[in-house]
C-alpha positions as CSV (number, residue, x, y, z in Angstrom):
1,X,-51.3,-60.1,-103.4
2,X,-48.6,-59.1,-105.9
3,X,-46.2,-61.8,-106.7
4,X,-44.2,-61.2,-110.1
5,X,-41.0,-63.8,-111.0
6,X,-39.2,-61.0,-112.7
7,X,-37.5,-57.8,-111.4
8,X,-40.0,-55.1,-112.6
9,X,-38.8,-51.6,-114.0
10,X,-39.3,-48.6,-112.1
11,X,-37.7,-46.0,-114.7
12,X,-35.2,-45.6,-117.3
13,X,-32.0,-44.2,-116.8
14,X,-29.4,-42.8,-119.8
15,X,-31.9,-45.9,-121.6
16,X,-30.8,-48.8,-118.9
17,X,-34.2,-49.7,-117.5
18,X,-34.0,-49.4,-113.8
19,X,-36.0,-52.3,-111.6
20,X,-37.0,-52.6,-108.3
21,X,-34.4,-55.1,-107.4
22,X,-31.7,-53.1,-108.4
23,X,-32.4,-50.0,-106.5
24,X,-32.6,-52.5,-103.4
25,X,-29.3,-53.7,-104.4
26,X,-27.4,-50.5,-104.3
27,X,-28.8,-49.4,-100.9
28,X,-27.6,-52.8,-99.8
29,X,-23.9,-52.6,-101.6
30,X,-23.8,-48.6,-100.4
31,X,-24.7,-50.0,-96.8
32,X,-22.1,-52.9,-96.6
33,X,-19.2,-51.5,-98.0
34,X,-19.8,-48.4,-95.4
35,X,-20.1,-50.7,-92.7
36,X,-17.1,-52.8,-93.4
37,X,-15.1,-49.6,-93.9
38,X,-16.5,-48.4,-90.4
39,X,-15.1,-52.6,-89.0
40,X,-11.8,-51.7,-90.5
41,X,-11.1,-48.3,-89.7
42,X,-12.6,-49.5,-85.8
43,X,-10.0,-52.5,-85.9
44,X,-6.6,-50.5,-86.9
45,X,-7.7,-47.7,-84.3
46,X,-7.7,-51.2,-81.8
47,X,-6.3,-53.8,-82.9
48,X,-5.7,-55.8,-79.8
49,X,-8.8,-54.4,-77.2
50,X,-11.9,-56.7,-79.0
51,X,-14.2,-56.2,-76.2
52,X,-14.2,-52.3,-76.6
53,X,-15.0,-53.0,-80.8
54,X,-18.8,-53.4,-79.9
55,X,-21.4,-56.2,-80.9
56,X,-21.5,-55.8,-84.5
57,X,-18.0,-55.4,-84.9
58,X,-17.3,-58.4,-83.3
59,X,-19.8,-60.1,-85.4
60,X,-18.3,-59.5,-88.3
61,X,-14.7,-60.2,-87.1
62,X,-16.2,-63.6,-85.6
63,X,-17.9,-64.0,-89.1
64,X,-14.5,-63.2,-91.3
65,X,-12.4,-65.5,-88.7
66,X,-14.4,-68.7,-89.5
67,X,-14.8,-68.0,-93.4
68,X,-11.0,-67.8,-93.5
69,X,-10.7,-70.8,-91.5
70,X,-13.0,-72.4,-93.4
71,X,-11.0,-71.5,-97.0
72,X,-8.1,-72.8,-95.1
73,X,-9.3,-76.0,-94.3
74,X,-10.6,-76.4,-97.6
75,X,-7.9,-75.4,-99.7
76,X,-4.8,-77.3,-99.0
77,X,-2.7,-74.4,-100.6
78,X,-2.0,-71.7,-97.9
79,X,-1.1,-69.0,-100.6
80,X,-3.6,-70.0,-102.7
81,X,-6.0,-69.7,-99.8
82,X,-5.2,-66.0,-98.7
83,X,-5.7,-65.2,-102.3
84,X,-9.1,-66.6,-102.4
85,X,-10.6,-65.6,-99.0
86,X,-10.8,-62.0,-100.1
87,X,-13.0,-62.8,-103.0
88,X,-15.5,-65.9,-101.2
89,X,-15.7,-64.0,-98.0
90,X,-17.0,-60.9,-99.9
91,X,-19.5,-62.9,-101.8
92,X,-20.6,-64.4,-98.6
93,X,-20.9,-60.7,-97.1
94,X,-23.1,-59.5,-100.5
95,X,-25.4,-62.2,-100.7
96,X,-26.6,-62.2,-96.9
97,X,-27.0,-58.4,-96.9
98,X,-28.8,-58.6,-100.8
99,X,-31.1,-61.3,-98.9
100,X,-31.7,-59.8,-95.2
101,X,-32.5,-56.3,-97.1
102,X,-35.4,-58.4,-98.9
103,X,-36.9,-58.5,-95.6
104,X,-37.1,-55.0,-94.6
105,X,-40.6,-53.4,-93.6
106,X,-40.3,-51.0,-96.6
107,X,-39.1,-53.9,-99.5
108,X,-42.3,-55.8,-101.1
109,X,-46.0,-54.3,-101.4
110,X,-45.5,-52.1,-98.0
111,X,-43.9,-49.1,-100.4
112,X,-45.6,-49.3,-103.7
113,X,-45.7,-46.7,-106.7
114,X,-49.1,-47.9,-108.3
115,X,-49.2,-51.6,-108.6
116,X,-45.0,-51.9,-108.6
117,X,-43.3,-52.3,-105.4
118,X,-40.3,-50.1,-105.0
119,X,-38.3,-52.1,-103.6
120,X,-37.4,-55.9,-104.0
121,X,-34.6,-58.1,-102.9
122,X,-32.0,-58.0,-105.2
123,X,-31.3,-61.6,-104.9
124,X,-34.8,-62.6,-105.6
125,X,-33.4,-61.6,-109.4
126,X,-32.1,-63.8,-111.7
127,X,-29.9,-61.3,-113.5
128,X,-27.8,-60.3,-110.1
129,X,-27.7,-64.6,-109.2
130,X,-26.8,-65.7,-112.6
131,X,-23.8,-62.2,-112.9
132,X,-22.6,-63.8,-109.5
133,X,-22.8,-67.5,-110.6
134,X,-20.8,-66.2,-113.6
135,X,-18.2,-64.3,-111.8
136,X,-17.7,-67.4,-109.6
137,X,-17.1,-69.7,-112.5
138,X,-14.7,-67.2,-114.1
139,X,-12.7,-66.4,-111.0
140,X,-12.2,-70.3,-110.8
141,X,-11.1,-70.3,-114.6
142,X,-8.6,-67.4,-113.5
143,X,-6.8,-69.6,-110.5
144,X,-6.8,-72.6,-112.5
145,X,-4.8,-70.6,-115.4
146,X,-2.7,-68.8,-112.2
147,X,-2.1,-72.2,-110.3
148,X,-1.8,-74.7,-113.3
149,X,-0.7,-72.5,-116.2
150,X,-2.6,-72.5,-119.7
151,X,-1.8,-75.5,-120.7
152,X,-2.5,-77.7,-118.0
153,X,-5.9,-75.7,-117.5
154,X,-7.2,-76.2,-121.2
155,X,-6.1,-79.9,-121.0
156,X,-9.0,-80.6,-118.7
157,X,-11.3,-79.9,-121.2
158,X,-9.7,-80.3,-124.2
159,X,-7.9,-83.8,-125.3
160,X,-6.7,-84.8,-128.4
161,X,-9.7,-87.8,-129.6
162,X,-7.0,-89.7,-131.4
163,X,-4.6,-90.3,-128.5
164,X,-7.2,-90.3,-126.0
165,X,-10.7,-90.8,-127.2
166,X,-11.9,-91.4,-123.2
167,X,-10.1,-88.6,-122.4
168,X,-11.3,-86.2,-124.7
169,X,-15.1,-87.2,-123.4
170,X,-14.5,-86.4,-119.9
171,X,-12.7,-83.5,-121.0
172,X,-16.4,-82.5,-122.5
173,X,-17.9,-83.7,-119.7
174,X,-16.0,-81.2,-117.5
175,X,-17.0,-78.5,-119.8
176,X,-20.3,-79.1,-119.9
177,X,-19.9,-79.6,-115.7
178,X,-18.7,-75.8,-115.5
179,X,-22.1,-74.9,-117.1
180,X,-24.2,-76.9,-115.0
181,X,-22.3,-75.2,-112.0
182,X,-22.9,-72.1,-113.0
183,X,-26.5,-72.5,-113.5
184,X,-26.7,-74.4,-110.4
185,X,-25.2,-71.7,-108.1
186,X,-27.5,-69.2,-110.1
187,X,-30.5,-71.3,-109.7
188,X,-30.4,-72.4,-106.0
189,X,-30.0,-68.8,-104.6
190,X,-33.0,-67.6,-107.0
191,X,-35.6,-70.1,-106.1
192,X,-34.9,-70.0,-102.1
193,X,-34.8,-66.2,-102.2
194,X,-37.9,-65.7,-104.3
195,X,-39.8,-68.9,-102.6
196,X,-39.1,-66.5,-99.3
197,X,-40.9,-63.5,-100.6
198,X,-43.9,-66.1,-101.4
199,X,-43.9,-67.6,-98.2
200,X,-44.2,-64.1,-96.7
201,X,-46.4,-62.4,-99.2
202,X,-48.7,-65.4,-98.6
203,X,-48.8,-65.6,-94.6
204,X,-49.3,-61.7,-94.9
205,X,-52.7,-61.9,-97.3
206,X,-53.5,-64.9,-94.9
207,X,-53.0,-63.9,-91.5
208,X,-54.4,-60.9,-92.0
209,X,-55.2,-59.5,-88.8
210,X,-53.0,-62.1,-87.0
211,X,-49.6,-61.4,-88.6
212,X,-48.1,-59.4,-86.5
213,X,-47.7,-62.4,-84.7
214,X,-46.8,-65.3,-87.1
215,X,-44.7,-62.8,-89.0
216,X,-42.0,-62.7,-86.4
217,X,-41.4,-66.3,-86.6
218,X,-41.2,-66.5,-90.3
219,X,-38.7,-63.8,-90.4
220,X,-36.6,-65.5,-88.2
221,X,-36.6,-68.2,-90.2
222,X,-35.6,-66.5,-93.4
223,X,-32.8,-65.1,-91.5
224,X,-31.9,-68.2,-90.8
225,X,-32.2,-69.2,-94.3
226,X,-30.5,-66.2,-95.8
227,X,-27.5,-66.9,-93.7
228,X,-27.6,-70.9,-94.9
229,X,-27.6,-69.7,-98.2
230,X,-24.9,-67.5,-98.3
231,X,-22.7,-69.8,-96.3
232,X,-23.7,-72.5,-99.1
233,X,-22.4,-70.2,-102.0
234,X,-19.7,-69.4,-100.2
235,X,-18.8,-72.5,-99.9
236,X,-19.3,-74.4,-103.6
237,X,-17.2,-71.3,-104.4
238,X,-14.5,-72.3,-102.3
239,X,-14.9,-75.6,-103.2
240,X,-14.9,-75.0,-106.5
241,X,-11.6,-73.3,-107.3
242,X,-10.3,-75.7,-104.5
243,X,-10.5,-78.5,-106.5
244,X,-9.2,-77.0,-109.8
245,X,-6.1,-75.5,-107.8
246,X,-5.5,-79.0,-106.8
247,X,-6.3,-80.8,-109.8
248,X,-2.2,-81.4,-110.9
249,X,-1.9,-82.6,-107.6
250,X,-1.0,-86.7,-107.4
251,X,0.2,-87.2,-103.4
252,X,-2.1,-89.2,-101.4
253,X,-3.0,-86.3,-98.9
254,X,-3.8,-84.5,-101.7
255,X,-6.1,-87.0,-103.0
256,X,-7.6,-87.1,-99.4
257,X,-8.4,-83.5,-100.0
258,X,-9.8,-83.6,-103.1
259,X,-12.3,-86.5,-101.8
260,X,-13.3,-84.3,-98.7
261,X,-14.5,-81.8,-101.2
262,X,-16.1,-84.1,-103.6
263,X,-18.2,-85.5,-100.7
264,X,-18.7,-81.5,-99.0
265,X,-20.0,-80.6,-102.9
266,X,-22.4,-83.5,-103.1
267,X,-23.8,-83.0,-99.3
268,X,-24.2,-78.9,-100.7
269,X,-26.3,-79.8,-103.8
């Protein structure tokens, strides 16, 4: 049984070591965006006959219809909202393929060169989790400065400690909140993706002979896990620039809002 924490390097490329992980990912980024391309090119040939798009097709348009909905319903701001969508849906999209291409027959010890497995779930690195924990955090920086302008955006962090000494500590509080978001989102999709590949290494060296019949079961559960988990970033992200986007706002429906996503962040974590 070969369990490592760390992606592990297959080769070196132009000197940028090359891991396991990350030749899983790119066969799993190649893959979606040629299957969302195929989606969009089969919707504008038929826009209107949705029975005639197939199963997968209208997976992903059942799929795409309730993320928007749901970025509507959490950000009060319809403009703000299409702007948005494009950017959490797509996240939602990379991390469930990144985690159900973890789970392939060929990922983990099955294909092996020595003592290395070839493949590894790309999400089961910290590198890729903490790059899209980072994105996320700076994409919410970027509508803050887009919705509330510079000014407004720095002066949630930054207060003048002579005029406003309480101020200027929640200010750092905020700041040091960003952080722990970050590391947060980075952190939760890390230790559920890499606690999977335990959980299956383990029932494979254990079962031995009688896994191909209690593997079934716990693959269906990390698909079910791996679709929980992408929902969940998908949705601290939404949440997220949500409440910075409505941060200037002082009308009670928008302070409804805001509470609604307090309490959706709090049930998340």
């Amino acid at each position: 049984m070969h369990v490592s924490i760390k992606a592990e390097t297959l080769f070196e490329l132009f000197g940028i070591e090359v891991t396991n992980a990350m030749l899983l990912g790119l066969i799993g980024t190649i893959f979606l965006a040629v299957w969302l391309l195929f989606v969009a090119r089969k919707v504008k040939k038929n826009p209107d006959g949705v029975a005639k798009k197939g199963f997968f097709t209208r997976m992903v348009l059942w799929c795409f219809e309730r993320l928007y909905q749901t970025v509507q319903e959490t950000i009060p701001d319809k403009k703000v909202a299409r702007g948005v969508a494009p950017f959490v849906i797509t996240i939602f999209f990379l991390v469930i393929i990144q985690y159900y291409a973890g789970l392939l027959p060929f990922a983990g010890e099955a294909l092996a060169v020595g003592h290395t497995p070839l493949f590894r779930s790309q999400a089961a690195d910290l590198n890729f989790t903490l790059a899209l924990a980072i994105i996320t955090i700076v994409m919410v920086q970027v509508w803050a400065f887009k919705v509330l302008g510079l000014k407004e955006s720095l002066g949630r962090y930054f207060v003048n400690p002579l005029k406003d000494p309480m101020g200027c500590f929640v200010g750092f509080l905020e700041l040091i909140g960003e952080f722990s978001r970050m590391l947060g989102l980075a952190m939760r999709l890390f230790g559920n993706v890499f606690a999977g590949e335990i959980l299956l290494t383990v029932v494979t060296s254990l079962a031995l002979y009688a896994s191909p019949v209690l593997l079934p079961i716990f693959y269906i559960f990390e698909l079910f896990i791996g679709g929980i988990q992408a929902y969940v970033f998908f949705m601290l992200a939404t949440v997220f620039i949500g409440l910075v986007v409505s941060h200037g706002s002082h009308t009670e429906s928008d302070h409804s809002t805001k509470a609604k996503m307090v309490s959706e962040v709090s049930t998340l974590n």
